[in-house]
N, C-alpha and C positions, 0 to 999 in steps of 0.2 A: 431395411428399406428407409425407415426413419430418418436413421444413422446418415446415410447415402443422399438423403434431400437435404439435410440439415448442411451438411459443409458444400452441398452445393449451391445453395444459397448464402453459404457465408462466403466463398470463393467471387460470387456472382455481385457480391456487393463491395468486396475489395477491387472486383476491375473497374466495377463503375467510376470509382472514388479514381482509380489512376487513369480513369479513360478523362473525366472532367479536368485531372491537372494538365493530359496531353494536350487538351485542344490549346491550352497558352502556348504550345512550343513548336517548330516544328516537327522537332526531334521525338522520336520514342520514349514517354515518358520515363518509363520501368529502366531505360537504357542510360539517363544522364548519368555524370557522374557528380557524386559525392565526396567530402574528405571521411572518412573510417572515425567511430569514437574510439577514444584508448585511455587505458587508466580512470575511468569513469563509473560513477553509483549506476547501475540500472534499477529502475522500477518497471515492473509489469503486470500490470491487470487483467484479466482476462476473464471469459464467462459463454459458455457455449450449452448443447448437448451430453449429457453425459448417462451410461448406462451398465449394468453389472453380470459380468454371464461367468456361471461356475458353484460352486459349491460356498453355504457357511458353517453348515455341519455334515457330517456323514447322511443324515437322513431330511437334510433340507438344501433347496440351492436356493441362489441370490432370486430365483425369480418367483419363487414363493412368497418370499421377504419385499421387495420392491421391483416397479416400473422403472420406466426411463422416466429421467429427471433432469435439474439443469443443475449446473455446477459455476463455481466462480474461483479461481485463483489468483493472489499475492505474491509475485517472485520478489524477491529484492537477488540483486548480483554485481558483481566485479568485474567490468569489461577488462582483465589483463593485459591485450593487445586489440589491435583491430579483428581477430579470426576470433580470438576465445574469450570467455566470459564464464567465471563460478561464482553458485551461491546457493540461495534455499527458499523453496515453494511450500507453499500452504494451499491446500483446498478443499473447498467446502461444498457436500453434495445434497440438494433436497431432493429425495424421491420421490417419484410416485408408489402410493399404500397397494397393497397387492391382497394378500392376509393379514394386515393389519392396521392399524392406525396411523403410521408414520414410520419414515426411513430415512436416516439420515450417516451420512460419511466423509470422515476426516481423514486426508492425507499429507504426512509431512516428508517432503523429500529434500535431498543435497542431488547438485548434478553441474554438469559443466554444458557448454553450449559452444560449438562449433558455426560459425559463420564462411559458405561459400561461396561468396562475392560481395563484400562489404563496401566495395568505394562507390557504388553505383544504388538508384533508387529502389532495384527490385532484389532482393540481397534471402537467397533460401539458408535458411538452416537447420540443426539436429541439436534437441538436448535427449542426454544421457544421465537418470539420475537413479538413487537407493533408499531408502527410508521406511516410514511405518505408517499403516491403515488402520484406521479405527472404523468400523462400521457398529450402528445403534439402531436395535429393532425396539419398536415399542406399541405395547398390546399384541401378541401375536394371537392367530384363531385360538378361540377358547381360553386362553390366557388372560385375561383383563387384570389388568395394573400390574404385570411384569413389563419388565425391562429388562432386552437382551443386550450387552454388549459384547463385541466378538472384534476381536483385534488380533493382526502379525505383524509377519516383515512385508513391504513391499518392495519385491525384491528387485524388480528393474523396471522404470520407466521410461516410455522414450516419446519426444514429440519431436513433430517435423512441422515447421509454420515458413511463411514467405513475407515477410517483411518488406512492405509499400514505406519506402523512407517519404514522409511528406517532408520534412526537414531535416537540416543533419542532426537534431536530437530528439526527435517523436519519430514513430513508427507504428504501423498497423499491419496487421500481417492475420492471415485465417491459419485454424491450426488444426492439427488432426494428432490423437496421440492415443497412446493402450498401456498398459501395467501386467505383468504377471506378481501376484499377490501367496501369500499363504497365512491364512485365519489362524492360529493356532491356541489362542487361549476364549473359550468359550463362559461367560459368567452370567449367568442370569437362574432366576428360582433357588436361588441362595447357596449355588456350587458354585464351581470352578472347575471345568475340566480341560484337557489339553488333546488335539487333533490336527494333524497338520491337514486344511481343507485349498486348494486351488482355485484363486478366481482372478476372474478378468476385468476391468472395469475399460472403456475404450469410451472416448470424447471429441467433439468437433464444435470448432468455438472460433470468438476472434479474441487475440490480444493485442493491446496496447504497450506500448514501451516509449519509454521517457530516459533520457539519457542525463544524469546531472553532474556539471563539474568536468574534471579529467583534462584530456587533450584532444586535438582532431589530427589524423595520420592522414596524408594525402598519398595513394598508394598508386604507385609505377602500373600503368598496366604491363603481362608479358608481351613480348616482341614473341612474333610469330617464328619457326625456325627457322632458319638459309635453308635454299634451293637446293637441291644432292648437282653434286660435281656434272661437266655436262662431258659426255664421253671424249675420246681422244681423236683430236681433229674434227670437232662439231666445235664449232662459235655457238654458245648462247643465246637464247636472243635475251637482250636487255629489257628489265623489266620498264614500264610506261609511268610516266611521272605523272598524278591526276591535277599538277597543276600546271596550266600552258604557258602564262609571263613569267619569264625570266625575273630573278630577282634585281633589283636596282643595283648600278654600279655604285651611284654617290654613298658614304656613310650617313642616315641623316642624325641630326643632333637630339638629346632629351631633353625635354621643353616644359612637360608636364608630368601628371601621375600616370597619365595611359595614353601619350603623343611622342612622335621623333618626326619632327619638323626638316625638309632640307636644307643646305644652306643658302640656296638660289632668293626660295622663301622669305626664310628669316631676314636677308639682305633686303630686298625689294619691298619687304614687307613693314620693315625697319621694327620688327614686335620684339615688345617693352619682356624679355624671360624671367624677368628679376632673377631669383637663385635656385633655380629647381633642375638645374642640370642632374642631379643625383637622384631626384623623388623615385620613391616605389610607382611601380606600373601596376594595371589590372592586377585583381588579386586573382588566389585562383581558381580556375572554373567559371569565370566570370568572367563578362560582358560590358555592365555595366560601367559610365563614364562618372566622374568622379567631379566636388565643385571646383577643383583647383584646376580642370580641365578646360572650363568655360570659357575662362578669361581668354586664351588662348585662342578659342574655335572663334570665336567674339571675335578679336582681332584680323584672323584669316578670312574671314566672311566680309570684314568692312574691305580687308586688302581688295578679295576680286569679287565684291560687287559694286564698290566705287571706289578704291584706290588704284596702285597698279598696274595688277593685275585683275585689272575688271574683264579684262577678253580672253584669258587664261585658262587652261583646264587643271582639276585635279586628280590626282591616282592616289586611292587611298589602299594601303595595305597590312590586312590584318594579320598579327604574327603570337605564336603562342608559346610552352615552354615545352620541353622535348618529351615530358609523360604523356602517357596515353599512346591511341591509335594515330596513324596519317589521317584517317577520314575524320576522324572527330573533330580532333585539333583546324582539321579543313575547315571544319562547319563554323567550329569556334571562333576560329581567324578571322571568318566570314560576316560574323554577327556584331562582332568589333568595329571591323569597315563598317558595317552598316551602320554604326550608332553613330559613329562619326559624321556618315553622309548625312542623317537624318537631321542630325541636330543643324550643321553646315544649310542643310536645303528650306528649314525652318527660321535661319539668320540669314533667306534670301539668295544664296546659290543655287543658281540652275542645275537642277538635278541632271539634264542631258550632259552637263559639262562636267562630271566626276563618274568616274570607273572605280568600282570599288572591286578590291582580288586579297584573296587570302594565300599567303604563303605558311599556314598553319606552322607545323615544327620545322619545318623544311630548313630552315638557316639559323636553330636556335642553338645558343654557343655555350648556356648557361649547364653546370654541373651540379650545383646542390642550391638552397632555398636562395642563397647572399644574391645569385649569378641569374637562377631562374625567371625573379620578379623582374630582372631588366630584360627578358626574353617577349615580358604579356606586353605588349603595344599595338598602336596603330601606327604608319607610316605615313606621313601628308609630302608627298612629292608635286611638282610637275608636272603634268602629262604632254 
C-alpha cells in the first residue's frame, strides 16, 4: 500500500509541474514537439521509495533484516540515437532496522534504455539492465557487533519512467521499477558460506536527466496510412482540407529571417531589403520573430499607417516545413501569423485590417534541412 501511495504522489507531482508549463500555451503541453538528443552524455539522478521482499538466507527473509527505506540512484549513459541510450547505474538503499541496528544496499548495474516517443515533451520509456547487489546487516538480534554481508547477481532489472521534457536537455520523469536478485555468498561470524537465496527489491521514485553535449535529431513524425481502395464504381469521397483560403497566386519575395513580403508591397512600400533575400527562416518548432525581422515590420507599419498604403488591408500567412501532423503544423502556421500581427498592431496597424491564416505544411516544397528552413515563414500580402 505504501509502495501504491508513494508513486502516486510522485506521478501527482510530475502533472502539476506539466499542467503549470500548459497554462503558457495553448497547446497540450506533454504533446509539443521537441528535437530528440543523440550521441550525448546523460546524467541521471534519481531518489524515491524503495523496499525488499524475499529471502537472504534459507532461515531468514529481507523482512526480518529491514523495512522499507529510501533509495537514490547515479546513472551516467550514452544517448546512441534518439530511441536508445547505454550505460551504468549505482544505487544506494538506507533501510529501515527491523531485527537490528541498520540496513543498508548496494546495487550496480549495466543496461540499455529504450525511448517511445522522444520528439515530443511527454516521451515514456523502458530500461533493461544485469549486475550485482550487495546487501549489509549490521547487529542482528542477539548478535551485537557482527556484521552480515550478503551479496549476488542481480540478475535483471527493469524500470519504466515518463519523462516531462521541460527542455530539450533536462527532464523529469516519475519512475517505478523491481529486480529479480540471487544472494549467494553469505559472510558474517567469521565464515563464508554459499546459498543461492531469491529476492525482490521494487522502487517508486522521481528522476532527473540532464542531457550534455551530442546532437539534436528533429524527428519526421509517421504519416497516418492511405485509405483502402474504394470499391468498383463507387467515387470516393474526397477527404476535407482543414484549411479554407486558398493559397496566394503571387510568389512573395524573402525579405527577412522569418518574412516573404509580396511584390505589390515592396513596390509601394519602396522598403529599404538590403541583402537578405537568402537569410534562414524560423527555426524549427518555433514561433518566435527574430531582430533582423523588425527592421522590416518597422517599415511595413510606417507604409500603412502613414504611407501608402495607410487604407490598405493585410493577410498574413503562416507556413511551416512538411514534418509533423497537418494540425500541428496548422496550429504552428498560426502562431507565426499571429506574432507577425502583434508586433504590426503594436507599430500602430489596426488590428480589424489584418487577417491572419495558416497554411501550416500545406504548400511546403522543402526536402531535407538546406530547403526546409525556407519552408518556416510568414507571408505579408495584400488583402
Amino acid at each position: 500500500m505504501r509502495f501504491i501511495i508513494m508513486f502516486g504522489g510522485v506521478v501527482a507531482l510530475t502533472a502539476l509541474c506539466a499542467t503549470a508549463r500548459a497554462q503558457e500555451t495553448t497547446e497540450s503541453y506533454l504533446a509539443q514537439h521537441l528535437r530528440a538528443p543523440s550521441q550525448a552524455l546523460e546524467l541521471k539522478v534519481g531518489t524515491g521509495y524503495t523496499q525488499g521482499i524475499g529471502m537472504l538466507t534459507p532461515s531468514r527473509t529481507l523482512a526480518d533484516a529491514s523495512g522499507a527505506g529510501i533509495g537514490a540512484s547515479v546513472d551516467i549513459d550514452y544517448r546512441l540515437n534518439h530511441r536508445w541510450s547505454i550505460g551504468g547505474e549505482g544505487q544506494f538503499q538506507e533501510f529501515g532496522a527491523e531485527q537490528n541496528s541498520s540496513a543498508r544496499g548496494l546495487a550496480f548495474t549495466g543496461g540499455v534504455t529504450y525511448h517511445f516517443n522522444p520528439v515530443v515533451r511527454g516521451d515514456p520509456w523502458l530500461r533493461l539492465g544485469t549486475g550485482f547487489r550487495i546487501f549489509y546487516d549490521n547487529n542482528p538480534t542477539g548478535q551485537q557487533g557482527v556484521h552480515w554481508l550478503r551479496d549476488g547477481f542481480d540478475v535483471v532489472s527493469a524500470k519504466v519512467g515518463y519523462d516531462v521534457r521541460v527542455s530539450e536537455d533536462v527532464a523529469i520523469a516519475p519512475v517505478i521499477g523491481a529486480d529479480l536478485n540471487l544472494f549467494i555468498w553469505d559472510n558474517g561470524i567469521g565464515q563464508t558460506t554459499t546459498s543461492a537465496q531469491p529476492a525482490t527489491f521494487i522502487y517508486a521514485g522521481l528522476q532527473g536527466r540532464f542531457d550534455i553535449g551530442g546532437e539534436q535529431e528533429a524527428v519526421v513524425a509517421r504519416a497516418p496510412p492511405p485509405p483502402p481502395p474504394a470499391p468498383m464504381g463507387v467515387t470516393a469521397p474526397q477527404p476535407q482540407s482543414p484549411i479554407s483560403p486558398a493559397p496566394p497566386v503571387e510568389e512573395p519575395k524573402p525579405v527577412s529571417p522569418s518574412l516573404a513580403v509580396s511584390e505589390d508591397i515592396i513596390r509601394e512600400c519602396k522598403l529599404n531589403l538590403g541583402s537578405l533575400d537568402k537569410a534562414p527562416k524560423f527555426d524549427f518548432d518555433r514561433s518566435d520573430l527574430l531582430p533582423a525581422d523588425f527592421d522590416v515590420l518597422r517599415q511595413i507599419s510606417d507604409c500603412f499607417t502613414t504611407g501608402p498604403l495607410k487604407d490598405e488591408g493585410l493577410r498574413l500567412v503562416g507556413r511551416t516545413d512538411p514534418r509533423g501532423t497537418v494540425e500541428y503544423n496548422q496550429k504552428l502556421g498560426m502562431k507565426r501569423a499571429k506574432q507577425v500581427a502583434s508586433f504590426l498592431e503594436q507599430s500602430g496597424v489596426d488590428a480589424s485590417r489584418m487577417e491572419e491564416v495558416s497554411r501550416g505544411k500545406l504548400d511546403a516544397r522543402g526536402h531535407d534541412e538546406a530547403t526546409w528552413v525556407l519552408d518556416r515563414r510568414v507571408d505579408i500580402l495584400e488583402r
